[in-house]
VMD Tcl script that draws the C-alpha trace (Angstrom):
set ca {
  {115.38 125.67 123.23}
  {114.79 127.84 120.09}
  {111.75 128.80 118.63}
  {112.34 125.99 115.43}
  {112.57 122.99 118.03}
  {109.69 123.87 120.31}
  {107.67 124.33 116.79}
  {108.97 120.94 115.81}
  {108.14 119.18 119.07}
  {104.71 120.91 119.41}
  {104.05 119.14 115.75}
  {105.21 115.92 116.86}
  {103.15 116.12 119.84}
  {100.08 116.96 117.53}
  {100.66 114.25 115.10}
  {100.86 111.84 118.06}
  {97.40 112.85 119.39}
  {95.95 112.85 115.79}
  {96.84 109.21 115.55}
  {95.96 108.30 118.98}
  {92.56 109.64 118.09}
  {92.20 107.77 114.95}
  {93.19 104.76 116.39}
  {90.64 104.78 119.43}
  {87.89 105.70 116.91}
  {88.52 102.95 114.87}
  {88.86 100.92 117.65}
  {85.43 102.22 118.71}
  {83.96 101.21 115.28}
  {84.36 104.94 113.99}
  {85.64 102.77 110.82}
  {82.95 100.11 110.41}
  {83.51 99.76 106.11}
  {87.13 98.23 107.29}
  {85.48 96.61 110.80}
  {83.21 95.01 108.82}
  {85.16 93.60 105.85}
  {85.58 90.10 106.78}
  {84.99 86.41 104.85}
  {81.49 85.14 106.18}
  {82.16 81.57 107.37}
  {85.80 82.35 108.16}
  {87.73 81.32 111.46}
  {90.62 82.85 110.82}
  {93.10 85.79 109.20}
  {96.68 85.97 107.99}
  {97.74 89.95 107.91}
  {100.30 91.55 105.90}
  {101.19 95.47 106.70}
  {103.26 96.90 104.19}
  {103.47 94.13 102.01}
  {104.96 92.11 104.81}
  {103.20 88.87 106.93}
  {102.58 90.57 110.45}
  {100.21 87.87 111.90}
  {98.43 84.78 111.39}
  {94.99 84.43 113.87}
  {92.90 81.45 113.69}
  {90.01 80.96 115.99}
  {87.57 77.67 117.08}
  {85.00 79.05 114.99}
  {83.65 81.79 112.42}
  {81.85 83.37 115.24}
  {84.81 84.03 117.72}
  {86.25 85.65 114.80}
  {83.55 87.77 114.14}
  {83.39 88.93 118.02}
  {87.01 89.35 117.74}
  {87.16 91.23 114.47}
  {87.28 95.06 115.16}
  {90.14 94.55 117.77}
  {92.23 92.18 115.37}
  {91.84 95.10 112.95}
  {92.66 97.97 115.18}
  {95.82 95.99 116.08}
  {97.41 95.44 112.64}
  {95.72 99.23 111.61}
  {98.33 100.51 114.79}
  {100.89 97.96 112.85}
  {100.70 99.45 109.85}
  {100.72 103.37 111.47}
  {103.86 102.53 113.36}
  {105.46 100.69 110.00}
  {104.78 104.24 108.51}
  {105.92 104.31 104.78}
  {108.25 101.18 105.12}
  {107.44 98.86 102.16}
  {108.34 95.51 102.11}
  {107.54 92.96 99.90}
  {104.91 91.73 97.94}
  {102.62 89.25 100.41}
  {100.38 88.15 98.13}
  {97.25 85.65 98.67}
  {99.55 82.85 96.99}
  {101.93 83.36 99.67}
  {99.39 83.19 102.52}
  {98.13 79.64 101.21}
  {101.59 78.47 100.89}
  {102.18 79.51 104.43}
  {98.85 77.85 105.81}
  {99.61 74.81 103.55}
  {103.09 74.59 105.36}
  {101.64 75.26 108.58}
  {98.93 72.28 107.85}
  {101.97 69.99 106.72}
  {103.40 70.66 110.13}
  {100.23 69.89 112.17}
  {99.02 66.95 110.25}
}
mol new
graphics top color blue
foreach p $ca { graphics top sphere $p radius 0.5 }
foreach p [lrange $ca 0 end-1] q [lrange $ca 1 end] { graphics top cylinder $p $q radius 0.2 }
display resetview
């Protein structure tokens, strides 16, 4: 191994534990402005990383959601670390009420 790839490798390794870090403190509410930035009264979330629909999560009631809300986010903040600078579309707030309208179309 040379000098330039151990270097490279040790980075790598570095960046890796940076994120980890990030991601178990904001996991841990060490990011409670983004934990905290959900619709009162809502039981449920549709996600876009990237400009791209990850995940739709709907729940029996506004206060499951809440209890469940720092985890959801963690997960699609890990989403959109591992999507790194891939950009997608545009998923816009139209498109998310198109896709729950279909969805309600299909259940109804």
């Amino acid at each position: 191994m040379t000098d330039t790839t151990v270097k490279r490798d040790l980075k790598r390794l570095d960046d890796e534990i940076d994120r980890s870090r990030r991601m178990a403190a904001f996991h841990d509410g060490g990011d409670s402005e983004l934990a905290e930035a959900y619709a009162d009264g809502a039981s449920g979330v549709v996600a876009a990383v990237c400009g791209r629909f990850v995940a739709m999560d709907a729940f029996d009631s506004p206060s499951t959601l809440e209890a469940v809300w720092p985890r959801l986010v963690a997960s699609y903040a890990m989403d959109a670390e591992s999507a790194g600078d891939k950009r997608g579309g545009t998923f816009t707030a139209k498109a998310a009420g198109v896709l729950l309208e279909h969805i309600g179309e299909q259940t109804a």
